[in-house]
KEKE-3310 file (N, C-alpha, C; in steps of 0.2 Angstrom, whole numbers, plus 5000, padded with zeros to 4 digits):
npx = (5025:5033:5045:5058:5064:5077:5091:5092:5097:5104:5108:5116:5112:5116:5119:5110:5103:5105:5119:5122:5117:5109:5116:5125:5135:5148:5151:5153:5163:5168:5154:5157:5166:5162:5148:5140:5138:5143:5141:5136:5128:5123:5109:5106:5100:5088:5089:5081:5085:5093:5096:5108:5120:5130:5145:5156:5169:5167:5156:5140:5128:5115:5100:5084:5084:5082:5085:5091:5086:5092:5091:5096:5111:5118:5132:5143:5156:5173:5169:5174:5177:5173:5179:5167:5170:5167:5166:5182:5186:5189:5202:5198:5198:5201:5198:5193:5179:5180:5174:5157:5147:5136:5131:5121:5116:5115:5108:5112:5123:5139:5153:5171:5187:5201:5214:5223:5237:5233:5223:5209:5207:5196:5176:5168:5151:5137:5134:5143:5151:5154:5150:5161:5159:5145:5133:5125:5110:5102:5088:5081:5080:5063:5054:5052:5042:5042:5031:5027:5019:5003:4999:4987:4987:4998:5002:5001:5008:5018:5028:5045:5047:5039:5022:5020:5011)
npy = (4713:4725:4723:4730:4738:4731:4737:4747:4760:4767:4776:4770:4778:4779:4764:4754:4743:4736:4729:4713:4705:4707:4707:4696:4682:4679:4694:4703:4711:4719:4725:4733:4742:4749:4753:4763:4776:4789:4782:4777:4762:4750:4741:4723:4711:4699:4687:4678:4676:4687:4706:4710:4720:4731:4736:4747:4734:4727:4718:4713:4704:4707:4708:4717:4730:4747:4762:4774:4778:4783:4792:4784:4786:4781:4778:4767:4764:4761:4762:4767:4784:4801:4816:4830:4846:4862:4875:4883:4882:4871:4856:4841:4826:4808:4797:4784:4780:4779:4782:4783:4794:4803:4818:4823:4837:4844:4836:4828:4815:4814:4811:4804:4803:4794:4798:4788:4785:4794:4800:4813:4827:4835:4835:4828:4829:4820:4827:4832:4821:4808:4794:4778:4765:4755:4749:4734:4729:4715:4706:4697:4678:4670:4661:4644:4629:4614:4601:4583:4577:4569:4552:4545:4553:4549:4541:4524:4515:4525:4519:4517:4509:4493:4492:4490:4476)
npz = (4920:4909:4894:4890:4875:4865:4858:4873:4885:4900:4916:4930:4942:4958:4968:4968:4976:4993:4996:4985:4981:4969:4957:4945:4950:4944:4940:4949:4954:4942:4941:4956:4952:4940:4946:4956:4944:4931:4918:4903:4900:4891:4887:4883:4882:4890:4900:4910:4929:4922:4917:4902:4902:4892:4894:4883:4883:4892:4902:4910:4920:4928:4939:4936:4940:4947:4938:4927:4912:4897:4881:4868:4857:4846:4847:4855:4868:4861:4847:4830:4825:4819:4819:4819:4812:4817:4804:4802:4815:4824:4822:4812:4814:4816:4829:4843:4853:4869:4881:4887:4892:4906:4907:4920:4922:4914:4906:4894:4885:4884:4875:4878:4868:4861:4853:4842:4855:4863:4877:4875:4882:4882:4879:4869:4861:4854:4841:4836:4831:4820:4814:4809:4805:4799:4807:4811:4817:4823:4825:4838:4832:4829:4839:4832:4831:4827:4824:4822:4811:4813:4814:4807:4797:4786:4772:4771:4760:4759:4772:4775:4788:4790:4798:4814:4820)
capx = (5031:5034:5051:5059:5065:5084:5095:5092:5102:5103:5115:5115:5118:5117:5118:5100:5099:5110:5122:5127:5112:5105:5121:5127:5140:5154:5151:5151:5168:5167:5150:5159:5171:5157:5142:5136:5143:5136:5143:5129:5127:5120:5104:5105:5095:5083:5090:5079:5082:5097:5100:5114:5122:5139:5149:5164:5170:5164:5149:5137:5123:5110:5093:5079:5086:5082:5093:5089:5085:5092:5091:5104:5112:5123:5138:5146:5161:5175:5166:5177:5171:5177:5174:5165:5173:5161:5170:5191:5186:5191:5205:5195:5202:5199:5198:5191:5174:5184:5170:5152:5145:5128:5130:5115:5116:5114:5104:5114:5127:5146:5160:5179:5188:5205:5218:5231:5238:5235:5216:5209:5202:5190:5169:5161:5144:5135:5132:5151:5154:5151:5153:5164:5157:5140:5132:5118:5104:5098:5082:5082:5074:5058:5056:5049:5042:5037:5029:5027:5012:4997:5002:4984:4989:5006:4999:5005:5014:5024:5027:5047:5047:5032:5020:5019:5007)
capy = (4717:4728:4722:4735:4738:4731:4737:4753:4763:4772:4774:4769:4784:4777:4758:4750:4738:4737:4721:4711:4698:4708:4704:4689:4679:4682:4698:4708:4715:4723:4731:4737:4745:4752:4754:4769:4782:4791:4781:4775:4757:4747:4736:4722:4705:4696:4679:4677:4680:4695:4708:4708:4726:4731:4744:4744:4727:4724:4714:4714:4703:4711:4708:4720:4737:4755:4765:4781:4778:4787:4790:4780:4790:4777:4779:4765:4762:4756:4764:4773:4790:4804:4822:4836:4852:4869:4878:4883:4883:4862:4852:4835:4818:4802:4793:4779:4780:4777:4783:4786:4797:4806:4824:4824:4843:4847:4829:4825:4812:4816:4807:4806:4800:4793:4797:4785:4781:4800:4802:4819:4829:4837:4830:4828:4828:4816:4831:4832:4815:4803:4783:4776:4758:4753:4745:4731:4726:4710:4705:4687:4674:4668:4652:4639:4623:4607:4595:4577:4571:4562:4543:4544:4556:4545:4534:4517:4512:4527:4520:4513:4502:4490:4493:4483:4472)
capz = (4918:4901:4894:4886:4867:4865:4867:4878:4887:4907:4920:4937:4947:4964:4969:4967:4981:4997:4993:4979:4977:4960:4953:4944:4956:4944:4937:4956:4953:4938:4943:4960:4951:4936:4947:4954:4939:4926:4912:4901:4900:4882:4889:4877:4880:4895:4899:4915:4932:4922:4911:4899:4900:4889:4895:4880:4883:4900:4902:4916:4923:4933:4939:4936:4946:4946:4932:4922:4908:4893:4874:4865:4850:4840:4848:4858:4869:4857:4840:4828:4825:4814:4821:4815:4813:4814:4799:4802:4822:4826:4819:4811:4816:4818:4835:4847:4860:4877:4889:4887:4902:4907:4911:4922:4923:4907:4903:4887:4883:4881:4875:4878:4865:4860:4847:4843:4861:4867:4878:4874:4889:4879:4878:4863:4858:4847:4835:4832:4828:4815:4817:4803:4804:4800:4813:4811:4824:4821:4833:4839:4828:4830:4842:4828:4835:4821:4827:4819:4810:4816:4812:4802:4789:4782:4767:4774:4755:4759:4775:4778:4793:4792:4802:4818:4823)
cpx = (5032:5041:5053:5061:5074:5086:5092:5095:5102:5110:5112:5117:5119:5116:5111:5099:5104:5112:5123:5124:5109:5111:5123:5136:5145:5155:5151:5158:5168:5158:5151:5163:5167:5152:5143:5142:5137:5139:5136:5130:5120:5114:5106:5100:5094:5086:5087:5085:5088:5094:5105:5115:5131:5138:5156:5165:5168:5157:5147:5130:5120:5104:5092:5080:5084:5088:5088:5089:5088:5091:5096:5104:5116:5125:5137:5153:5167:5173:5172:5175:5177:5173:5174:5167:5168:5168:5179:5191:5191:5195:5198:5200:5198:5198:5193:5188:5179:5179:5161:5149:5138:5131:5122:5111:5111:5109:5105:5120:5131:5152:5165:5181:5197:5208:5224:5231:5235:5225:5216:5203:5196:5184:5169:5155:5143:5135:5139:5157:5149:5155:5158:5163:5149:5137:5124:5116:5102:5094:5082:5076:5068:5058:5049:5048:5038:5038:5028:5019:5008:5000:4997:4986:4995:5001:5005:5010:5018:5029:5037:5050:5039:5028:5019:5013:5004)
cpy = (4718:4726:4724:4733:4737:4734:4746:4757:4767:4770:4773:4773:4783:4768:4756:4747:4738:4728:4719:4706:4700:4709:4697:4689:4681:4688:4704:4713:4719:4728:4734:4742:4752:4757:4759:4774:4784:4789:4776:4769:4755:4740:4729:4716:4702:4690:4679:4674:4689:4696:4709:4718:4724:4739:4744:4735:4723:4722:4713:4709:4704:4709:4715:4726:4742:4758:4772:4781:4784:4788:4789:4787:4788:4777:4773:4764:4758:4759:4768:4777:4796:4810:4826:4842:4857:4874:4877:4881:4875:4857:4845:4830:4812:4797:4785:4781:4777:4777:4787:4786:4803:4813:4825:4833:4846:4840:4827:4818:4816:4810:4808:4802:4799:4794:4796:4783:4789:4799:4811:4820:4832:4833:4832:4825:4823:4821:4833:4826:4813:4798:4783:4769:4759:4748:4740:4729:4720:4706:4697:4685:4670:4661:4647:4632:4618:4602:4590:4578:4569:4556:4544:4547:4555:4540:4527:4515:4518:4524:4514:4508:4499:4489:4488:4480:4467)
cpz = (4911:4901:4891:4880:4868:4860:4869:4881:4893:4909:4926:4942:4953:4964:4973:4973:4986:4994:4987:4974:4970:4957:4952:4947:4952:4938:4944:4957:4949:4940:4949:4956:4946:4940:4955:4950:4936:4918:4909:4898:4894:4886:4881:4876:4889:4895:4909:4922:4927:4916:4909:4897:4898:4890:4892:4881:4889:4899:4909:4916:4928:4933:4938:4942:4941:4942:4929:4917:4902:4886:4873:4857:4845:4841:4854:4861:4864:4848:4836:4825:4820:4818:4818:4815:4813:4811:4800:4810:4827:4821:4817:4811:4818:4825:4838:4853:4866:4882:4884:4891:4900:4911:4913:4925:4917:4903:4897:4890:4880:4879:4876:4874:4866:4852:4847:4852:4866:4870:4877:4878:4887:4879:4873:4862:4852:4841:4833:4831:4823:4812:4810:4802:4803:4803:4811:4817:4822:4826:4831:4836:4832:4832:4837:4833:4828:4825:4823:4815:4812:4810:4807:4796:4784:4779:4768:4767:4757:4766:4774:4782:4791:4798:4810:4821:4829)
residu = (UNK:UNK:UNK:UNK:UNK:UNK:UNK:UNK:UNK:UNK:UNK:UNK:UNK:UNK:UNK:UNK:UNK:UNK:UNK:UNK:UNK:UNK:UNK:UNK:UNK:UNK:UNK:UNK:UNK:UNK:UNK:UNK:UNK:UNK:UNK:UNK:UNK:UNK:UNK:UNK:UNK:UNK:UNK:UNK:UNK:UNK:UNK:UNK:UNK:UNK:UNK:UNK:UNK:UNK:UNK:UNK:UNK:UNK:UNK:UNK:UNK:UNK:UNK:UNK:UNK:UNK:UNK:UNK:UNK:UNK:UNK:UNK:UNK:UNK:UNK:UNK:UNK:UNK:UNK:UNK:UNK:UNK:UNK:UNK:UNK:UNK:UNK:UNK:UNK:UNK:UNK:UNK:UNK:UNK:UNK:UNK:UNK:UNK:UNK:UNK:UNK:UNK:UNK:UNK:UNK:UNK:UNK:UNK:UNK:UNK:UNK:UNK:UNK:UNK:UNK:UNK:UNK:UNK:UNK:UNK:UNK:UNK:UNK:UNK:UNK:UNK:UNK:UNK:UNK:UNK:UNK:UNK:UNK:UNK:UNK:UNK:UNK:UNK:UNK:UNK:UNK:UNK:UNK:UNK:UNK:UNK:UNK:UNK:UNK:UNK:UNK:UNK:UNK:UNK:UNK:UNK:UNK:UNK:UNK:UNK:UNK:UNK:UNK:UNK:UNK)
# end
């Protein structure tokens, strides 16, 4: 099996398997409530038999199911975002990622966002946002193993316990 590049990103547009067993035991509610949609889920790390998806705050363990695959665009649930105006046409403001969904029509990414307490019914496009935090990736580190020595290669004067005999 090819194990994809983290994190990744699809949505689950119909429920993968009949029942509940490719979900982690207490994670089955939150994917009843999330899963099948077209909000697009943040693949992020393997911990055998799951994967580890984040939808905004909610976290999901899943085995190895059928999803759709799609491009990520640097926006996540939660992100503060500034929007883009095309010239006098679009007030500019500030907001908060609320909902990231899969127009499978149209096969983009839209957002909903919020400003302040109010949601705004409108989508926007990744091309009329832009993030206000910098985001780092940092790939897991490298599994190191040190092994000991061979006994022969310790020079005995360095040695302190005395050897036993």
């Amino acid at each position: 099996m090819v194990r994809p590049q983290f994190p990744d990103y699809g949505v689950f547009l119909q429920w993968p398997y009949a029942g509940t067993d490719w979900i982690h035991p207490e994670d089955v509610a939150a994917a009843e409530r999330l899963i099948p949609s077209n909000r697009v889920f943040r693949r992020v790390a393997f911990e055998p038999p799951y994967y580890h998806y984040w939808y905004g705050d909610t976290r999901l363990r899943l085995k190895p199911a059928m999803w759709l695959a799609v491009a990520g665009e640097g926006f996540d649930v939660g992100d503060p975002v500034e929007t883009i105006g095309l010239g006098k046409e679009e007030e500019l403001f500030i907001g908060e990622i609320i909902e990231r969904r899969y127009d499978r029509r149209r096969q983009t990414i839209y957002y909903r966002l919020r400003r302040g307490n109010q949601r705004l019914p409108r989508r926007f496009a990744a091309k009329n946002l832009r993030l206000l935090i910098e985001k780092v990736e940092l790939r897991p580190a490298e599994q190191i193993t040190i092994e000991p020595a061979e006994e022969k290669t310790i020079d005995p004067a360095m040695r302190i316990d005395p050897p036993s005999t």
